[in-house]
C-alpha positions as CSV (number, residue, x, y, z in Angstrom):
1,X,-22.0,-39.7,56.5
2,X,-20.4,-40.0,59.8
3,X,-20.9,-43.5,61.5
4,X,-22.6,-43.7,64.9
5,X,-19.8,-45.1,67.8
6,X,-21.5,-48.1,69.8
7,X,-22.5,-46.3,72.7
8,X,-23.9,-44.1,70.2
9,X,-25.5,-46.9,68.8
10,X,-26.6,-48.4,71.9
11,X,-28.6,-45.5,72.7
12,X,-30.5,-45.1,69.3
13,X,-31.8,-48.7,69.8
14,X,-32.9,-47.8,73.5
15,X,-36.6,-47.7,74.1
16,X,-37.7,-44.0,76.0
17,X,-40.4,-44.2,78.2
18,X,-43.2,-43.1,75.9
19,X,-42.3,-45.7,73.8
20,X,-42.4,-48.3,76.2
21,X,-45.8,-47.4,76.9
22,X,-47.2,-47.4,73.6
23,X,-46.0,-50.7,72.8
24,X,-47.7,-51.8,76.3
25,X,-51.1,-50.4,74.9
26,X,-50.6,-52.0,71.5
27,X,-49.3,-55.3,72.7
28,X,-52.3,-55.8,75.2
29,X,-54.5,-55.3,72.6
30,X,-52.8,-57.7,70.3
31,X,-53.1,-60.6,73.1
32,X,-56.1,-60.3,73.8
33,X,-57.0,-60.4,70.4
34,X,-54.7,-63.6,69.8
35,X,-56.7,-65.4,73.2
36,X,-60.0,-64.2,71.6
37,X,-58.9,-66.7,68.5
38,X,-58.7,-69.9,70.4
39,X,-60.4,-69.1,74.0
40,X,-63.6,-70.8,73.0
41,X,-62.2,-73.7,71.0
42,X,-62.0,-75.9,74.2
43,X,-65.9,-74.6,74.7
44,X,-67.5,-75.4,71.4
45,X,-69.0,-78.4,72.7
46,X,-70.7,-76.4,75.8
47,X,-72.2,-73.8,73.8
48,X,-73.7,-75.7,71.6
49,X,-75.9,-77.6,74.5
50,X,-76.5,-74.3,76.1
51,X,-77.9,-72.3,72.9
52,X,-79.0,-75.2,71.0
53,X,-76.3,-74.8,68.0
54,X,-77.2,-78.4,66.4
55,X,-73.5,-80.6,66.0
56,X,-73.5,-79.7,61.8
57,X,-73.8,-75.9,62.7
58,X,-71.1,-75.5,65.6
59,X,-68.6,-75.0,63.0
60,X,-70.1,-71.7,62.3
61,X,-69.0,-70.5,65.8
62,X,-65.4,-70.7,64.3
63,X,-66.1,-70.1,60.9
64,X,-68.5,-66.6,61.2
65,X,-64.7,-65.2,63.2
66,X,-62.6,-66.3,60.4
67,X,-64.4,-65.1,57.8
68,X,-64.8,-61.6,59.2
69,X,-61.6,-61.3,60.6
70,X,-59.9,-62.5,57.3
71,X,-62.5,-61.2,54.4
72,X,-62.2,-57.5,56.0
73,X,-58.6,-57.4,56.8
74,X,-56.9,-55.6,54.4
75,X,-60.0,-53.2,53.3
76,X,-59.6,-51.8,56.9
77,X,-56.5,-51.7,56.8
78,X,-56.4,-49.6,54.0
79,X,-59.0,-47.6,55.6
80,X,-56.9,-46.9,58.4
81,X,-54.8,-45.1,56.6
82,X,-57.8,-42.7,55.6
83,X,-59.4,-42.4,58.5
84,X,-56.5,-42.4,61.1
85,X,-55.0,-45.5,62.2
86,X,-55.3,-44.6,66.3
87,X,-59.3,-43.8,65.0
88,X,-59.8,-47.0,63.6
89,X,-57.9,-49.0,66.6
90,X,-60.1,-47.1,69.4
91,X,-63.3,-48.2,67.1
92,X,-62.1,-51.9,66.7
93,X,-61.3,-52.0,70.2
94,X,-64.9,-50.6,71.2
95,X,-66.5,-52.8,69.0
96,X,-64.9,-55.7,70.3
97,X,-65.8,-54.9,74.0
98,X,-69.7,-54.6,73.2
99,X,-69.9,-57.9,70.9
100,X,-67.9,-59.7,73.4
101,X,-70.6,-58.4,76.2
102,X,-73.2,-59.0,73.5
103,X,-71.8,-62.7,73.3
104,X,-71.5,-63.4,76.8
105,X,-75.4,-62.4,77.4
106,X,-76.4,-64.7,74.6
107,X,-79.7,-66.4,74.5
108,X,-80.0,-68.3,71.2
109,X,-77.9,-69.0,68.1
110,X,-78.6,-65.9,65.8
111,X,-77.5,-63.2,68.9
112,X,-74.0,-65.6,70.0
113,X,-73.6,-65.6,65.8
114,X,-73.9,-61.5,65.4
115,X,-71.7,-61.5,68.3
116,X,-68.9,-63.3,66.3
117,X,-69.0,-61.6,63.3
118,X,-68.4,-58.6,65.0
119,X,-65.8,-59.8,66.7
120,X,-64.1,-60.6,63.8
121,X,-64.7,-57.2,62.6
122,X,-63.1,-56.0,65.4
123,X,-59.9,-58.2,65.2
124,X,-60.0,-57.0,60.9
125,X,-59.7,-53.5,62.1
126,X,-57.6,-53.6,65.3
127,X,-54.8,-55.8,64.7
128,X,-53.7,-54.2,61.1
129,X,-54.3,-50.4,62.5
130,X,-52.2,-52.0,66.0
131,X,-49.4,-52.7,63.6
132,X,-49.0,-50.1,61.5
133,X,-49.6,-48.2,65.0
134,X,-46.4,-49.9,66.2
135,X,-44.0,-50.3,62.7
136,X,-44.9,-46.2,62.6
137,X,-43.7,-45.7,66.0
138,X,-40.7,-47.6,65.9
139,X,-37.9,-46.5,63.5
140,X,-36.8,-49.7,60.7
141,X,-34.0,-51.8,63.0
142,X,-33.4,-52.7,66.3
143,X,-36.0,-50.8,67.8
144,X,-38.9,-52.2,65.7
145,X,-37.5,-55.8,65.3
146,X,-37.9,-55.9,69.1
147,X,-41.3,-54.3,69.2
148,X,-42.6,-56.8,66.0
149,X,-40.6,-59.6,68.4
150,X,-42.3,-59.2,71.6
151,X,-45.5,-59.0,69.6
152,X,-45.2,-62.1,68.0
153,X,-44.0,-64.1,70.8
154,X,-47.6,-62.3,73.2
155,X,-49.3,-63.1,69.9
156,X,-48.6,-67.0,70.0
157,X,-48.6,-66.7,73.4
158,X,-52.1,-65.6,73.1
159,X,-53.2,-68.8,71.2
160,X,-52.1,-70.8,73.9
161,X,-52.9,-68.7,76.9
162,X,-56.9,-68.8,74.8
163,X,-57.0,-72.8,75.2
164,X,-56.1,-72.9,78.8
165,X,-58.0,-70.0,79.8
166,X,-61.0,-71.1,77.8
167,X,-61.1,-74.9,79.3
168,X,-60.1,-73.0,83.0
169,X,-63.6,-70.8,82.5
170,X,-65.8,-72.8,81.0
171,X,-65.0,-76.1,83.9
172,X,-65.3,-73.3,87.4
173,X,-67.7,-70.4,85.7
174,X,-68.9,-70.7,82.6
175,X,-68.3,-70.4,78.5
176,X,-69.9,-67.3,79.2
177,X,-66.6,-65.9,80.8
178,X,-65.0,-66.9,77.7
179,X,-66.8,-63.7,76.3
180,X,-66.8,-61.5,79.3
181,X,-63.0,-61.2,79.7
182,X,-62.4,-59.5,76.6
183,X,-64.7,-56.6,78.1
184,X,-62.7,-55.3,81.4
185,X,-59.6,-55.3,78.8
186,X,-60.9,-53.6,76.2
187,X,-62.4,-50.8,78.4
188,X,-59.0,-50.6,80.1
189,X,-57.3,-49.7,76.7
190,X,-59.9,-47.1,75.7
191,X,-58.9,-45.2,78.7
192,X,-55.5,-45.3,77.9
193,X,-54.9,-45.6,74.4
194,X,-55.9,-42.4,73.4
195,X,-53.3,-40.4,76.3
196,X,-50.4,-42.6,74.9
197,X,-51.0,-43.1,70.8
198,X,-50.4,-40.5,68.2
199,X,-52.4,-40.3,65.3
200,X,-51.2,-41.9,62.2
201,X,-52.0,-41.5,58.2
202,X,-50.4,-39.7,55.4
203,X,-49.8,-36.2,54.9
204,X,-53.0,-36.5,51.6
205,X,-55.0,-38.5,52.3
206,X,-56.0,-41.3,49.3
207,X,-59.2,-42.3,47.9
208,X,-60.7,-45.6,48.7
209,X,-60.5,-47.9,45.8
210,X,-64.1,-49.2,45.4
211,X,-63.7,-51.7,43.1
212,X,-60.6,-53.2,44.5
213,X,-62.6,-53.3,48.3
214,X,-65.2,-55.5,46.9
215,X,-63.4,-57.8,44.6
216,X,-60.6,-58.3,47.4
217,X,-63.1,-59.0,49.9
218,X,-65.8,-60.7,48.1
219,X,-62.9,-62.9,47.3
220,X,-61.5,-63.7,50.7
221,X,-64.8,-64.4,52.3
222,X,-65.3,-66.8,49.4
223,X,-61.7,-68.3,50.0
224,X,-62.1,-68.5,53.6
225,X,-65.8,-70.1,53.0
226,X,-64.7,-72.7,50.7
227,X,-61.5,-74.0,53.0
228,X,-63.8,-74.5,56.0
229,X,-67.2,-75.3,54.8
230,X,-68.4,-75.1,50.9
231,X,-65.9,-76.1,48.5
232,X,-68.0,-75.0,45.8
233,X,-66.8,-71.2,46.5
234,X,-63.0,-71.9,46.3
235,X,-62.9,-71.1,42.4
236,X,-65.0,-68.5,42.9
237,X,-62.3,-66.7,45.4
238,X,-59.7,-67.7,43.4
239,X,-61.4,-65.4,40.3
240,X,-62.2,-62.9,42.3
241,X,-59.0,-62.0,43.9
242,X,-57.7,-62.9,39.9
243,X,-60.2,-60.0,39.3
244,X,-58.1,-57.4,41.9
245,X,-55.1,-57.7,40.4
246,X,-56.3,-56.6,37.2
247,X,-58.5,-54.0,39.3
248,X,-55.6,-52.9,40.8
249,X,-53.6,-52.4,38.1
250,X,-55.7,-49.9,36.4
251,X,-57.0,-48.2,39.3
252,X,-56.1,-44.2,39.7
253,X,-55.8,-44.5,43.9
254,X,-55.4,-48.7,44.3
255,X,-56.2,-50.4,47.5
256,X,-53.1,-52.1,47.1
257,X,-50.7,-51.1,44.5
258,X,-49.3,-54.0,42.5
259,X,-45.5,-52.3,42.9
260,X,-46.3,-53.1,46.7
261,X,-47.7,-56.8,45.6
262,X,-44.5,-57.1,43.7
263,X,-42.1,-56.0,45.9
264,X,-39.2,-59.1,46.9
265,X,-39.5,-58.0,50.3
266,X,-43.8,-58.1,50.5
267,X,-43.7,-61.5,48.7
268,X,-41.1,-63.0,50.4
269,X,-42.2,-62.6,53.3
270,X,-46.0,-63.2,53.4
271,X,-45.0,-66.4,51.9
272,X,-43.2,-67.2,54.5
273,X,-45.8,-66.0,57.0
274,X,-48.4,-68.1,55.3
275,X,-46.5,-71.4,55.7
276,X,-45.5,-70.4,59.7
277,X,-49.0,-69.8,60.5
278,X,-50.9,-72.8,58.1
279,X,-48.5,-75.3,60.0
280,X,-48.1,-74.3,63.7
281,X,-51.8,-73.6,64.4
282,X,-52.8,-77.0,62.4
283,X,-49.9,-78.6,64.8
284,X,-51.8,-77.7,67.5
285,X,-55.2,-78.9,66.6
286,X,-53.1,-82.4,65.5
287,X,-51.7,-82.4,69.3
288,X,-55.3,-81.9,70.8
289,X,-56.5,-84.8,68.9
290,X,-53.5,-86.8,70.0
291,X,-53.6,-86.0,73.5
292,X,-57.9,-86.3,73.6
293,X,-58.5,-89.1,71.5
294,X,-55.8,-91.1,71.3
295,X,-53.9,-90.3,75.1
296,X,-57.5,-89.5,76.8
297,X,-56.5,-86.2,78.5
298,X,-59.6,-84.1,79.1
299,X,-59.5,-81.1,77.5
300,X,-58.5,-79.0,80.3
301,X,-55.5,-80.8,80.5
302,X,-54.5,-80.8,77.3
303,X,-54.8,-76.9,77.2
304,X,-52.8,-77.1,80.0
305,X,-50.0,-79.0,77.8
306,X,-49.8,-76.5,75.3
307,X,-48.7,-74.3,78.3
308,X,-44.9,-75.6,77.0
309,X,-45.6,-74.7,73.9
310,X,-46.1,-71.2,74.6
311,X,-43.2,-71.0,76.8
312,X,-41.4,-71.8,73.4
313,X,-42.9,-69.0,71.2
314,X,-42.1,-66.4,73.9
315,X,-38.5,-67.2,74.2
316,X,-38.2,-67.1,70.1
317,X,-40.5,-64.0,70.3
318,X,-37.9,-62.9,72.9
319,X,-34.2,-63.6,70.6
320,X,-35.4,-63.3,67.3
321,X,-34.3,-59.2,67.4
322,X,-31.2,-60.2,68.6
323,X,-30.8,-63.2,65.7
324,X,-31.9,-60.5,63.0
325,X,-29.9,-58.2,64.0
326,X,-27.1,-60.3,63.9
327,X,-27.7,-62.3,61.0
328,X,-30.8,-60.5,59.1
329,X,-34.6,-61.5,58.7
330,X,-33.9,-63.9,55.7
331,X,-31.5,-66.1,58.1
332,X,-33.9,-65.5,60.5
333,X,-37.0,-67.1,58.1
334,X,-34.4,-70.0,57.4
335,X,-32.9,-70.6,60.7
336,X,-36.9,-70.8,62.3
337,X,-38.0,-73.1,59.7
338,X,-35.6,-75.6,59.8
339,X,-36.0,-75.6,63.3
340,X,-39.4,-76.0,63.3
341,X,-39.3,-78.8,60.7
342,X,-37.2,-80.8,62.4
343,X,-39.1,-80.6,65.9
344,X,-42.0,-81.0,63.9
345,X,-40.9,-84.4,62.2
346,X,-39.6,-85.4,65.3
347,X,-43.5,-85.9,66.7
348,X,-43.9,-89.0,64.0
349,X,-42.2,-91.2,67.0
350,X,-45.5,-90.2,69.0
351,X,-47.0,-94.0,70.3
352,X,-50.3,-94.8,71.8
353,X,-49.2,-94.4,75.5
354,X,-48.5,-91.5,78.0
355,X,-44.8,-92.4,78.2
356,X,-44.5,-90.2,74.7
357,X,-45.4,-86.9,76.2
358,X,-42.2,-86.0,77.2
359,X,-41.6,-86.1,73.4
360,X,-44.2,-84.2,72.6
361,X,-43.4,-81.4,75.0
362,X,-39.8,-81.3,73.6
363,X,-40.7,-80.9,70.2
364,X,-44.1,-78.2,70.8
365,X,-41.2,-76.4,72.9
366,X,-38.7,-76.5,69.9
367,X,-41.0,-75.8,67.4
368,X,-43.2,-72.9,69.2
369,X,-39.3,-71.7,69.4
370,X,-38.2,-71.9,65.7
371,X,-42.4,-71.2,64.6
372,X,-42.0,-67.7,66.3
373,X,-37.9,-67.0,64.8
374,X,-39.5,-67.4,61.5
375,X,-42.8,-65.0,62.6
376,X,-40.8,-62.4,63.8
377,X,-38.9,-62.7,60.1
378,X,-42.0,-62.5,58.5
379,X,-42.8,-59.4,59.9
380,X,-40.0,-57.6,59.6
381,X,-39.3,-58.9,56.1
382,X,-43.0,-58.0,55.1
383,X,-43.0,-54.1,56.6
384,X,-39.3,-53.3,55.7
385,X,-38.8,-50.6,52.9
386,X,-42.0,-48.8,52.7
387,X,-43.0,-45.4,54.0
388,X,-45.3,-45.1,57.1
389,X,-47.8,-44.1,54.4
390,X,-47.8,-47.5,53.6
391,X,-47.7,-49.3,56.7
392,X,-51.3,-49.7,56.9
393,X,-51.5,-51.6,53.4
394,X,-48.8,-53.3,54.3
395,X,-49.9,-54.2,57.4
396,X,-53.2,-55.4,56.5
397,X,-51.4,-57.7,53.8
398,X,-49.4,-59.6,56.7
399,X,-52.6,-60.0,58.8
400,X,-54.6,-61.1,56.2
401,X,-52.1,-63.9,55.6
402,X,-52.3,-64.4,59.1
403,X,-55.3,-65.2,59.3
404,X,-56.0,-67.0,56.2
405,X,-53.0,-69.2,57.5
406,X,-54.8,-70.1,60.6
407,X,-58.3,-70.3,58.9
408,X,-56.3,-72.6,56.0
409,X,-54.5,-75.0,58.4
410,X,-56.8,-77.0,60.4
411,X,-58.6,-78.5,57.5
412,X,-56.0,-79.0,55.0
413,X,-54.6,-81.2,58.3
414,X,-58.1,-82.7,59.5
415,X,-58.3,-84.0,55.7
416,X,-55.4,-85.9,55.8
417,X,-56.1,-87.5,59.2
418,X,-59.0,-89.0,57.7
419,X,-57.9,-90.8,54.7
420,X,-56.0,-93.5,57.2
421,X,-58.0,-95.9,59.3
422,X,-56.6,-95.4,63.0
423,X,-56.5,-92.1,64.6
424,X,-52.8,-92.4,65.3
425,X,-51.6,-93.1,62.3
426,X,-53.6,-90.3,60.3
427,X,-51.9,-87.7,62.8
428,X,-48.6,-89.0,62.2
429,X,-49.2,-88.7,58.6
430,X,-50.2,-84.9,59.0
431,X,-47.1,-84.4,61.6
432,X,-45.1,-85.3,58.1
433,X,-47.3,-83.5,56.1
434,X,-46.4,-80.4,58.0
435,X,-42.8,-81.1,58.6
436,X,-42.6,-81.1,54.5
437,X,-44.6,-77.9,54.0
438,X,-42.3,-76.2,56.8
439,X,-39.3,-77.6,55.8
440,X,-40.0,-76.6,52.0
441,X,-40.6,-72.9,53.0
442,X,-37.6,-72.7,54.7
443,X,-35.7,-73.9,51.9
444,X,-37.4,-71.5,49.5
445,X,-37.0,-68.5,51.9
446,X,-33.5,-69.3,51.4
447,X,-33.3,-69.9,47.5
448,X,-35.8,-66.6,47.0
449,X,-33.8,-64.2,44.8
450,X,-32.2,-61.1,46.9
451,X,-33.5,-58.7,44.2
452,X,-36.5,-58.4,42.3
């Protein structure tokens, strides 16, 4: 085999102009998926005056997303790769645009809580069809760890941009904005999705694995039900995704073959996912308390904080191609934790007074920076190997650890805030909490075996 020169080189790792256009399609989506997570965080408390939610069932604002987007995940993502993964985004993206005008005209709790669980049907069947879309598109190297990069660093940008833009709408409109935005966005990319995306499944098309649909799902909604409101239904998830393994293993056409739940690459790196995305998002929900309850910033100004945060996971979003293609994804899973860990320890200091926020933009900077090099690894790690007939599945498996990392992170945090007696000192005990779990992924990406 003849080796390419470095202009040669150059050139295979340049983005054409069709290319550059589908990633614009497939990274708006992904944004304004990510601002959809967090835009209406800042205006639980609004809502639930407006539509009479009573204070014990505002949770289920949040909760009704999660377990949608979480519990249906990786069944559509599989079914993406049946029915067409461009099919499947232009119906997610549809969907989202009516529950989000749906939501926005709400007049009572039951129509706002329809709204939300089709939302988070929405995000289960756009953002695992978007990626495959995009890790289809792009050839393995360069090419695709700058398209996974830049949608990782809009991704967490999205977060951030969600709890600003949420507190910015709901103070000079109204939370109803909160819903409406999504809808000019989403007709935007139905218009131009379909001129600029291919079409994308296998060559033979696979049977849908019944069994394995319903005990993978049941068993997500369960898991996702019993981290943020019944405990009671933990065990239950835990047997039922211990039921689809077995499923799995015997089944003719499986949802997910175990080879695939095996692989080093596939494990390694939703581990690593898991751990990026349980500690950054709780991070951010252990800022807000700091900054509201112990700093008294309202909590449009404390959206407006996490402004330097998001500055941070664009410029990791932004050099984490180039630092994997120097050094590879692993270094990449290593480098970003450690990084994160430390600028995550570094937020113990945090006192009772505003003359600590300098310290806390430093560190939300340099963590949002290391939190994104070890995203960006995730991904890559996660997608790397496998046919495009495979994409989908393993797609769906990194956004499903996605989102049971954000769905798992804000309670396991809020848990250990309450077992001390000030609110200061239970956040600085959940900053170390989190600075260990990082720190201990990192290490572990680096001692996981380089062959399976």
């Amino acid at each position: 085999m003849v080796a390419l020169d470095v202009p040669a080189q150059q050139a295979a790792a340049r983005m054409d102009g069709r290319m550059r256009l589908v990633l614009l399609v497939l990274l708006v989506a992904q944004f304004m998926l990510a601002v959809d997570f967090s835009i209406l965080n800042v205006a639980l408390p609004v809502i639930g005056e407006g539509l009479g939610f009573t204070l014990g069932n505002l949770q289920w604002i949040a909760t009704a997303f999660a377990l949608a987007a979480a519990g249906f995940t990786l069944l559509l993502g599989r079914v993406a790769d049946i029915v067409g993964r461009r099919r499947l985004f232009l119906a997610g993206m549809a969907l989202l645009g009516i529950s989000s005008l749906v939501g926005g005209l709400a007049t009572g709790p039951g129509m706002l809580m329809a709204a939300r669980v089709a939302q988070g049907l929405a995000t289960a069947a756009v953002t695992p069809a978007g990626l495959s879309l995009l890790t289809s598109s792009f050839p393995e190297g360069p090419l695709r760890a700058k398209a996974l990069g830049l949608n990782g660093a809009l991704m967490s940008a999205g977060f951030t941009t969600g709890a600003i833009l949420g507190g910015v709408l709901t103070d000079l409109l109204s939370w109803r904005w909160a819903f409406f935005v999504n809808v000019p966005v989403a007709v935007a990319v139905l218009l131009v999705a379909p001129a600029v995306l291919k079409e994308s499944r296998p060559a033979v098309r696979p049977r849908l694995d019944i069994p394995g649909a319903i005990t993978v799902t049941g068993g997500l909604l369960a898991l996702v039900l019993g981290l943020t409101t019944e405990p009671l239904a933990l065990p239950l998830g835990v047997a039922l995704l211990v039921a689809f393994w077995f499923v799995e293993r015997r089944a003719a056409s499986p949802l997910v073959p175990v080879r695939i739940l095996t692989r080093r690459t596939v494990v390694q790196g939703n581990l690593a996912g898991l751990v990026a995305f349980v500690t950054e998002t709780s991070l951010v929900f252990l800022m807000t308390l700091y900054l509201q309850d112990v700093l008294g910033f309202s909590p449009l100004a404390a959206g407006l904080t996490f402004g330097v945060l998001g500055a941070g996971t664009v410029l990791g979003g932004v050099y984490a191609p180039r630092f994997i293609g120097r050094r590879g994804a692993r270094a990449a899973l290593v480098a970003g934790g450690l990084l994160q860990a430390a600028a995550t320890l570094s937020l113990y200091a945090l006192g009772d007074d505003r003359g600590w926020l300098w310290l806390l933009l430093a560190g939300t900077f340099a963590g949002g920076v290391g939190n994104m090099l070890a995203i960006v690894g995730f991904m890559v790690t996660a997608t790397s190997g496998l046919p495009d007939s495979e994409q989908g599945m393993a797609t769906g498996l990194a956004t499903m650890t996605q989102q049971i990392g954000i769905t798992m992170g804000t309670p396991i945090m809020s848990a250990v805030v309450v077992t001390s007696t000030t609110v200061l000192d239970g956040i600085g005990l959940a900053v170390l909490v989190n600075a260990a779990i990082v720190l201990a992924g990192a290490l572990a990406a680096g001692l996981f075996p380089r062959r399976s």
